[in-house]
C-alpha positions as a printed Julia matrix, in Angstrom:
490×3 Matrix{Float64}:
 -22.34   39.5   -30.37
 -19.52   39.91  -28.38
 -16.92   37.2   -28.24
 -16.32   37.85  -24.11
 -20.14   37.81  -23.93
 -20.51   34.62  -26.48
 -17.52   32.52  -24.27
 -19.45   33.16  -21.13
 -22.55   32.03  -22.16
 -21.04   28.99  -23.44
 -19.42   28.48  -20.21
 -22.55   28.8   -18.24
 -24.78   26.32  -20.45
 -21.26   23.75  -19.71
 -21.64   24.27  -16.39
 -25.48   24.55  -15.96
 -25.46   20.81  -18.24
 -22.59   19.37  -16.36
 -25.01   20.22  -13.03
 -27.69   18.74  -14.4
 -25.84   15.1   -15.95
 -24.33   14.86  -12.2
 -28.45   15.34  -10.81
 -29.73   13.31  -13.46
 -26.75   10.62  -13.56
 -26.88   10.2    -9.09
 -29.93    7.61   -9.89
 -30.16    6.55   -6.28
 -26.97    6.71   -4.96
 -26.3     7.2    -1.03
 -27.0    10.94    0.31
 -23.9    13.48    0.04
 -22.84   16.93    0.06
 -24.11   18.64   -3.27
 -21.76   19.02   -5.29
 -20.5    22.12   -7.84
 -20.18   21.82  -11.28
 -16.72   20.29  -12.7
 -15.54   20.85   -9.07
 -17.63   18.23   -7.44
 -16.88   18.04   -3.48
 -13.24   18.54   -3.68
 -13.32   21.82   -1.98
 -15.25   20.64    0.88
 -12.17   17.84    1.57
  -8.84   18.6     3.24
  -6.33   16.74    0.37
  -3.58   16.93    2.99
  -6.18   14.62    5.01
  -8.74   12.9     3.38
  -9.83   10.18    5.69
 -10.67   13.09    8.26
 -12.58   14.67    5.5
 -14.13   11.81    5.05
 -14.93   10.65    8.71
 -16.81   14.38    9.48
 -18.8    13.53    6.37
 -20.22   10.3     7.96
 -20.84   11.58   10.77
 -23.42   13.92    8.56
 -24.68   11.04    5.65
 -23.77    8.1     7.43
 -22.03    5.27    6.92
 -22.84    4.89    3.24
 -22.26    8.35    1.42
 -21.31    9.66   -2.07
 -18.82   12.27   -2.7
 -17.97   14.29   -6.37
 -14.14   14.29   -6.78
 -14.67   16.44   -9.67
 -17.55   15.14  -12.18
 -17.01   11.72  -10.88
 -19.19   10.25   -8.48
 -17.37    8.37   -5.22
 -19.32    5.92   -2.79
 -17.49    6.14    0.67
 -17.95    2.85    2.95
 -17.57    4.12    6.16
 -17.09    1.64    9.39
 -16.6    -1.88    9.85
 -20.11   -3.24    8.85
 -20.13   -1.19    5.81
 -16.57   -2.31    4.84
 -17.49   -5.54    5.37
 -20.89   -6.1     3.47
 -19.13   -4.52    0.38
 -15.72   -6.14    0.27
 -16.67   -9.23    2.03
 -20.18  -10.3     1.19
 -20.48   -8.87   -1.7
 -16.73   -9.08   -2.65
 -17.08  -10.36   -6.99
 -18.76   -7.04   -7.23
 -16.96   -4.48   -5.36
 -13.72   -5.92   -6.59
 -12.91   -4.15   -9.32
 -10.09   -1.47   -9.65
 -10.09    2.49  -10.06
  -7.76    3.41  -12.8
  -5.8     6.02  -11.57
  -5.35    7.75  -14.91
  -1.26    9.24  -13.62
  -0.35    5.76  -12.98
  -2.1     4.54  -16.13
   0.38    6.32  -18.41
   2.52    3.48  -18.2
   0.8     0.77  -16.86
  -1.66    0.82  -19.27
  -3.96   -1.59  -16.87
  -2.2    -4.35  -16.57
  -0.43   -6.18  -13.84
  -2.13   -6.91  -10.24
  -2.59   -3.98   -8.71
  -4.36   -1.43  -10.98
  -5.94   -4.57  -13.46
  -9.39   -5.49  -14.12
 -11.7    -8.16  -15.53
  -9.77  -11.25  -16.9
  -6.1    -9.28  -17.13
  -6.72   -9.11  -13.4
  -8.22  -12.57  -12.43
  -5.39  -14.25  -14.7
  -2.24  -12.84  -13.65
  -3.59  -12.77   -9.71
  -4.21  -16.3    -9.95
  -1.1   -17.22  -11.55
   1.14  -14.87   -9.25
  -0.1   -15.92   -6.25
   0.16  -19.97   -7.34
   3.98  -19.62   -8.93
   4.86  -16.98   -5.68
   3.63  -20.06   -3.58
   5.83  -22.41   -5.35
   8.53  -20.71   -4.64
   8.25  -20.23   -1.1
   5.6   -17.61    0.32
   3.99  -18.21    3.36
   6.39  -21.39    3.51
   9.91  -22.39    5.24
  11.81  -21.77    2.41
  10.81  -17.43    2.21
  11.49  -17.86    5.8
  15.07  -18.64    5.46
  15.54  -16.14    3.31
  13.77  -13.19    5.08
  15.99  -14.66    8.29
  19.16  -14.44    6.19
  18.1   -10.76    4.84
  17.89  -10.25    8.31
  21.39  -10.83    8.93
  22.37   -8.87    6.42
  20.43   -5.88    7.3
  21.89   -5.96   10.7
  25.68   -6.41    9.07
  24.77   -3.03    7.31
  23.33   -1.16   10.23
  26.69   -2.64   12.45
  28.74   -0.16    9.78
  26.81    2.82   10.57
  28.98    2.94   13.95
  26.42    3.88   15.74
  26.34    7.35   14.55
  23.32    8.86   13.69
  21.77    7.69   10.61
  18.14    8.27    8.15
  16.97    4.34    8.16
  14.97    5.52    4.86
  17.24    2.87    2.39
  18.73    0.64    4.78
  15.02   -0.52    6.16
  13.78   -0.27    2.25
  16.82   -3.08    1.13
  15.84   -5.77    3.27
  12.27   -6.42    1.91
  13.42   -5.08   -1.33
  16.44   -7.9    -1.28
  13.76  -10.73   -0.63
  11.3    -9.96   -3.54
  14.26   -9.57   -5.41
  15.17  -12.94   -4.78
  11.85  -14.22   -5.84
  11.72  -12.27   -8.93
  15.16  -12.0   -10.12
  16.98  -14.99   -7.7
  19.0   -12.52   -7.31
  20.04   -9.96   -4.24
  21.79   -6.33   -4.05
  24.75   -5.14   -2.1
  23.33   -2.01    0.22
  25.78    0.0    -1.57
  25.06   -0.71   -5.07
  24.28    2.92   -6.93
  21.97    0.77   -9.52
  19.94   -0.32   -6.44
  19.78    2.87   -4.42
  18.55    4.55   -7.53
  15.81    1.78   -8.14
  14.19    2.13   -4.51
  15.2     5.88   -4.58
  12.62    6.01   -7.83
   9.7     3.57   -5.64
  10.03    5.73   -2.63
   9.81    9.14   -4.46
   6.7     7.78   -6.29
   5.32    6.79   -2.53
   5.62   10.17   -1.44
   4.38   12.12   -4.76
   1.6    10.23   -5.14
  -0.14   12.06   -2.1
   0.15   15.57   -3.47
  -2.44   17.72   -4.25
  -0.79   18.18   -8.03
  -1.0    14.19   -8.56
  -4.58   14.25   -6.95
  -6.07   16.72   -9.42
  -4.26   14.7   -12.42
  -6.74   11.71  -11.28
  -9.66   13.45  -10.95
  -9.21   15.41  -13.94
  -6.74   13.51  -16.28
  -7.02   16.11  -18.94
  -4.32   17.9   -16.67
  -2.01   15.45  -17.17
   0.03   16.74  -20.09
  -0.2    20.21  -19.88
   0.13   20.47  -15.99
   3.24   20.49  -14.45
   4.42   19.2   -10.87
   5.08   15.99   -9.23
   3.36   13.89  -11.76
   5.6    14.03  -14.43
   7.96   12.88  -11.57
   5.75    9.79  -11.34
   5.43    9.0   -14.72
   9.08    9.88  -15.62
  10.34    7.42  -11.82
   7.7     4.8   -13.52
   8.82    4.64  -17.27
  12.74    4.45  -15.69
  11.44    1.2   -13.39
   9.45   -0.28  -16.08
  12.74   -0.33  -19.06
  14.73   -1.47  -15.71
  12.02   -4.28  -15.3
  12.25   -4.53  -19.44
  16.04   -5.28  -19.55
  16.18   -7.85  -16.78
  13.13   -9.7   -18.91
  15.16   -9.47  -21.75
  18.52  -11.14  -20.07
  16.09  -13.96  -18.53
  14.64  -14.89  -22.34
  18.36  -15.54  -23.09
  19.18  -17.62  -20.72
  16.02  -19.37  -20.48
  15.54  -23.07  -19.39
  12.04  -24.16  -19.81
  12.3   -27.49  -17.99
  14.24  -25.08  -14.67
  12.52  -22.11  -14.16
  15.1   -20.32  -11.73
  12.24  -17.91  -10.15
   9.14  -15.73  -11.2
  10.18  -13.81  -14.35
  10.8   -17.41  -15.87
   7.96  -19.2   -15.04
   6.06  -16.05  -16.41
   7.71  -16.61  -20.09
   7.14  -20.41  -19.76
   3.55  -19.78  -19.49
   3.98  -16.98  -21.87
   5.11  -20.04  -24.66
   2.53  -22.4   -23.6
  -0.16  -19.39  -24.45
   1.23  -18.19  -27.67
  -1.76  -19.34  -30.18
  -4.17  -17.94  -27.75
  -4.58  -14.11  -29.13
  -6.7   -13.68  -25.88
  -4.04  -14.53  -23.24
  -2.92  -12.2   -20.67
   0.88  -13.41  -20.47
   2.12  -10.95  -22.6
   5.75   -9.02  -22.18
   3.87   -6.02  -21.22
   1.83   -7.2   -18.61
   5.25   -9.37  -17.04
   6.87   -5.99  -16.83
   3.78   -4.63  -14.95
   3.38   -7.68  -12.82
   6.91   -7.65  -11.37
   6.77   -4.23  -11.16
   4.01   -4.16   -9.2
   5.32   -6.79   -6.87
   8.17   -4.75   -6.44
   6.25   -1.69   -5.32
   3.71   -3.92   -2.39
   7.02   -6.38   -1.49
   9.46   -3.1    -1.06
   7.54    0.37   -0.3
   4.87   -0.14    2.3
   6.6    -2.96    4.49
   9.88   -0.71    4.58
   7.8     2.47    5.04
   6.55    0.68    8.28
   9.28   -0.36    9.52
  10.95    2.97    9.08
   6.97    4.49   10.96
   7.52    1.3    13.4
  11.04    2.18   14.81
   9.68    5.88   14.87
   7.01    4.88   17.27
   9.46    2.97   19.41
  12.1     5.85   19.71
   8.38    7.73   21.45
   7.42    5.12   23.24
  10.73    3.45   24.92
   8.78    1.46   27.43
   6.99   -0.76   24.7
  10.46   -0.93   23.37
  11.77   -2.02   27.0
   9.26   -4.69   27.11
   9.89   -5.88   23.4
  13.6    -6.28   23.74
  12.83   -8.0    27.45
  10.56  -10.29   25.41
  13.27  -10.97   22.58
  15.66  -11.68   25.43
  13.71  -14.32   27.43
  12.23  -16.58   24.08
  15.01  -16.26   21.83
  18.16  -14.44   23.87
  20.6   -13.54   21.69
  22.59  -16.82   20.01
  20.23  -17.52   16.98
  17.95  -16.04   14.5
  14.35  -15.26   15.53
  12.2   -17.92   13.57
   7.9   -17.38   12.77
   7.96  -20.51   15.43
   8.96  -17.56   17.81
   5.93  -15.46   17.47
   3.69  -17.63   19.13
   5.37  -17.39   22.42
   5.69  -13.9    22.12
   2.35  -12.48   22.33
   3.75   -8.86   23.16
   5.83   -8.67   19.87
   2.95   -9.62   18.18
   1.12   -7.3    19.46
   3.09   -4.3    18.69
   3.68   -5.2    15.54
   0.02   -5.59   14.46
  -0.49   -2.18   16.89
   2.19   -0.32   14.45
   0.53   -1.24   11.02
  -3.14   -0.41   12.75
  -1.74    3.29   14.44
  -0.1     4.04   11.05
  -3.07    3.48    8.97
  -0.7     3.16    6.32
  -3.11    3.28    3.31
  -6.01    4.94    5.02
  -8.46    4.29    1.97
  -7.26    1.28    0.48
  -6.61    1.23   -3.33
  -9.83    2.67   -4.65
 -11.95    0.02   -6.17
 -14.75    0.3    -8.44
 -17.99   -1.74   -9.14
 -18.04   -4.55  -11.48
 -21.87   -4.15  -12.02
 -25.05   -2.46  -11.06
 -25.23   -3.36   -7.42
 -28.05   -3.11   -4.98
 -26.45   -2.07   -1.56
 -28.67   -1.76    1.06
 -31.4     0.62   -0.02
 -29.4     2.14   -3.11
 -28.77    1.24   -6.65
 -24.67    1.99   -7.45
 -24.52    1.62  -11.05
 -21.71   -0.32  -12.53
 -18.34    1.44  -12.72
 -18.63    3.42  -10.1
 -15.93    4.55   -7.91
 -15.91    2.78   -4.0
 -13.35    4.0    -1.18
 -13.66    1.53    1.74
 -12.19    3.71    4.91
  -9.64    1.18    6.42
  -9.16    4.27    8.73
 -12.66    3.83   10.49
 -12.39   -0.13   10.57
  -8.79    0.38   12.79
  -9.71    3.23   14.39
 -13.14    1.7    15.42
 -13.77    3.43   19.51
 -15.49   -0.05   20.35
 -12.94   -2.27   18.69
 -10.03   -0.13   19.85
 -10.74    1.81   22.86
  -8.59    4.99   22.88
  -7.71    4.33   19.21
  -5.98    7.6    18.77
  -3.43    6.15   21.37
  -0.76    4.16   20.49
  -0.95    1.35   22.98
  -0.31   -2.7    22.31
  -2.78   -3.35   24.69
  -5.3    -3.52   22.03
  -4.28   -6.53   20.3
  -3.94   -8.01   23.85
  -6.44  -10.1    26.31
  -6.43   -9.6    29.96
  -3.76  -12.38   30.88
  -1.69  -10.99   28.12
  -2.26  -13.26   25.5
  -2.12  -12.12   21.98
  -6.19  -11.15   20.67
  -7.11  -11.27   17.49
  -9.18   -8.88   16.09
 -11.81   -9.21   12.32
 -10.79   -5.41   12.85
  -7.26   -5.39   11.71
  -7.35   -4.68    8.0
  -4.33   -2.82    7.15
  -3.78   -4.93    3.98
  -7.18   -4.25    2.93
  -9.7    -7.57    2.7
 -12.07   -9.34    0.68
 -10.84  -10.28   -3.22
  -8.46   -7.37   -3.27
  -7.07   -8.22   -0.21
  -2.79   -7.44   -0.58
  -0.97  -10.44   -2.68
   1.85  -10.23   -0.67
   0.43  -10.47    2.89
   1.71  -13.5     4.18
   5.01  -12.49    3.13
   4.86   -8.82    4.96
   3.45  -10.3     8.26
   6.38  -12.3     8.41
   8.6    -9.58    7.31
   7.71   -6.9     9.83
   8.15   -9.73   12.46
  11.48  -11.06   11.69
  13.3    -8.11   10.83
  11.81   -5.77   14.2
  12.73   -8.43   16.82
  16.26   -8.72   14.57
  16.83   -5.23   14.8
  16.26   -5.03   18.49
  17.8    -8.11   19.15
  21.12   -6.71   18.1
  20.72   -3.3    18.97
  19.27   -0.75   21.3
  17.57    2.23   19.56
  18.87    5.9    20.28
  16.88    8.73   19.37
  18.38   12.28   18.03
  15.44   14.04   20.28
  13.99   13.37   23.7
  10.84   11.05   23.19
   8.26   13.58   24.08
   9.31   15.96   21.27
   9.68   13.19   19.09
   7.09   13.9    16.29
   5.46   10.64   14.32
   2.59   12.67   12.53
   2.44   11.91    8.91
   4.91   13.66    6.52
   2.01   13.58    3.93
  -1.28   11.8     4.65
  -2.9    11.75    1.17
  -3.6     7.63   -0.81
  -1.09    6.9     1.94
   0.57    7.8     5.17
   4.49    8.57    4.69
   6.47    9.29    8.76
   8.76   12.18    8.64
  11.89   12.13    7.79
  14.26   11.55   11.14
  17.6    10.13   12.53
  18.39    7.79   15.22
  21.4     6.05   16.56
  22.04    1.91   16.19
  24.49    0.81   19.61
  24.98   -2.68   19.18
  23.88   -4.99   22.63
């Protein structure tokens, strides 16, 4: 027989069999699109778009629906309630995590973020108890955000007010602050050591929504024979993690069991106490992960929205106008604002939380996976199985939100202009997966924006209304386009 003849046929029967395991293997998962063979869905979603790929799909299958990303099946949550009886009510068994096979190269599933099962529990537990020791979500992180703060502005003061991209300045504030949690140590805005660090988290940001990277998850056998933007990742990730490596390395010399000096140290004091166990999960390898992970959610998404938040105020002056009046009447201009402040400045608050919702930074979350065979509403989704929770239709919501396409504060206010809180606002995500580092980003995006505009006014390179604050790329997450814009010190 003919070899052309012989390869097609075998082609056909992998393709007809590959049909059949994704008909036989659905069991009774929610309704979908059917999906092709290998291919799955993924040419009936927009990758530069997902979420409104996504959203047109509910509006089909509801707010429970499955979706192939290649041979893999994907349960999309779609809208508050669903969110919220998954992550919430059912939260031990929707929290586990999708491996995202690019990223797994080097992290090898360890650390918070991308972890599972005990490896996840463990060092969760653990981070969030030793980062509370040392000051999160308590006076003492305060003071240091506040004196980050002053630093930030020092920095911006030496751009002269010329025209300048915010991109590293706004990234070496919250940067600076984990830094002193992890390391106890800051950087100079300057240093090329630094730059090239955040540089490598910020590159990673942006790469991780292309199409390239995409395909690499969905069909990891790609991975080393492809080329594009995820050898970038993996190349920006193994430069971070022998970074990470050689600052563990200078902390286990100096090392003072009975003073632990910040996180790295009380991660190897816990590391001796566990040393007969063969089953712990304080190992080197997963304290390079864990910082570096706490790195990447203390640095990249609270600078990213800053840099979207100051965006949106260069298009919108009047909410800018009223923020600075705000700033000006509660704290004028002779002191650092304080998290005391925020309460008597429901307007503030309200833009701030109206940024992070309008932004939708991470419109899916971090994709999480099942941690058994789960019996959601009238379906059976086995164990393992891949969930995406749409943050974008929770803060986008028409009911919640009216006009939710707008950008407009007056969502997260009442009619006397008191701050409203809303079960709505999710940006960090919710249930057991909910972001580590929360507490510490809320007050972040607080102190530094009313900083920033308490010490200067914001001038933009283009008039307002041609000012442009669609995404850049709008793939796991929603990067602003690149732009300039002018500090002029009050």
């Amino acid at each position: 027989m003919d070899p052309t003849v012989v390869l097609v046929l075998c082609l056909s029967c992998l393709l007809l069999f590959s049909l059949w395991k994704q008909s036989h293997g659905r069991g009774n998962l929610p309704p979908g699109p059917t999906p092709l063979p290998v291919l799955g869905n993924i040419l009936q979603l927009d990758f530069k778009d997902i979420s409104k790929s996504l959203a047109k799909l509910s509006e089909v299958y509801g707010p429970v629906f499955t979706v192939y990303l290649g041979m893999k099946p994907t349960v999309v949550l779609h809208g508050y309630e669903a969110v919220k009886e998954a992550l919430i009510d059912l939260g031990e068994e929707f929290s586990g995590r999708n491996i995202l096979p690019v990223n797994d190269k080097v992290n090898k599933g360890l650390g918070i973020i991308f972890s599972n099962g005990n490896t996840w529990k463990h060092t969760r537990r653990f981070s969030l108890v030793t980062l509370r020791n040392f000051g999160m979500g308590k006076r003492s992180i305060e003071e240091r955000v506040q004196e980050e703060a002053r630093c930030l502005v020092e920095e911006l003061r030496k751009t002269n007010a010329s025209p300048c991209d915010p991109t590293f300045i706004l990234a070496a504030a919250p940067c600076n602050v984990i830094c002193s949690v992890i390391f106890q140590s800051r950087f100079d805005y300057t240093e090329e050591e630094f730059l090239n660090l955040m540089g490598k988290f910020n590159e990673n940001f942006r790469n991780n929504n292309f199409l390239s990277v995409q395909l690499c998850n969905m069909f990891p056998i790609l991975i080393d024979y492809l080329p594009g933007d995820h050898k970038t990742i993996i190349r920006n990730n193994i430069y971070i993690k022998n970074y990470v490596l050689e600052k563990v390395k200078q902390h286990q010399e100096s090392l003072d069991i009975n003073n632990p000096r910040d996180f790295i140290d009380c991660f190897l004091i816990k590391m001796e106490q566990e040393k007969h166990n063969p089953q712990s999960e304080f190992t080197i390898d997963n304290l390079v992960i864990t910082v570096i992970d706490l790195f990447a959610a203390g640095t990249e998404t609270t600078s990213t929205t800053l840099r979207y938040g100051l965006l949106l105020l260069l298009k919108h002056p009047e909410v800018r106008a009223k923020v600075q009046e705000e700033i000006e009447r509660v704290i004028g201009r002779h002191r650092s604002p304080c998290m005391q402040d925020r309460s008597h400045m429901p307007y503030t608050d309200a833009v701030v939380h109206e940024i992070q919702r309008y932004i939708d930074l991470v419109p899916n979350s971090a994709p999480h996976t099942t941690t058994c065979d789960v019996k959601f509403r009238n379906y059976l989704i086995p164990k393992g199985t891949t969930v995406f929770p749409s943050l974008t239709s929770v803060l986008f919501d028409e009911k919640e939100f009216p006009n939710s396409k707008e950008f407009d504060p007056g969502h997260f206010l009442d009619k006397s202009g008191n701050f409203r809180k809303s079960d709505y606002f999710v940006p960090f995500s919710t249930g057991k997966r909910v972001c580590v580092g929360e507490a510490l980003a809320r007050m972040e995006l607080f102190l530094f924006l009313t900083t920033i505009l308490q010490n200067f006014t914001l001038k933009p390179q283009v008039d307002p209304k041609h000012t442009d604050t669609t995404p850049l790329v709008s793939g796991i997450a929603r990067v602003p386009r690149f732009y300039k814009l002018s500090f002029i010190p009050v």
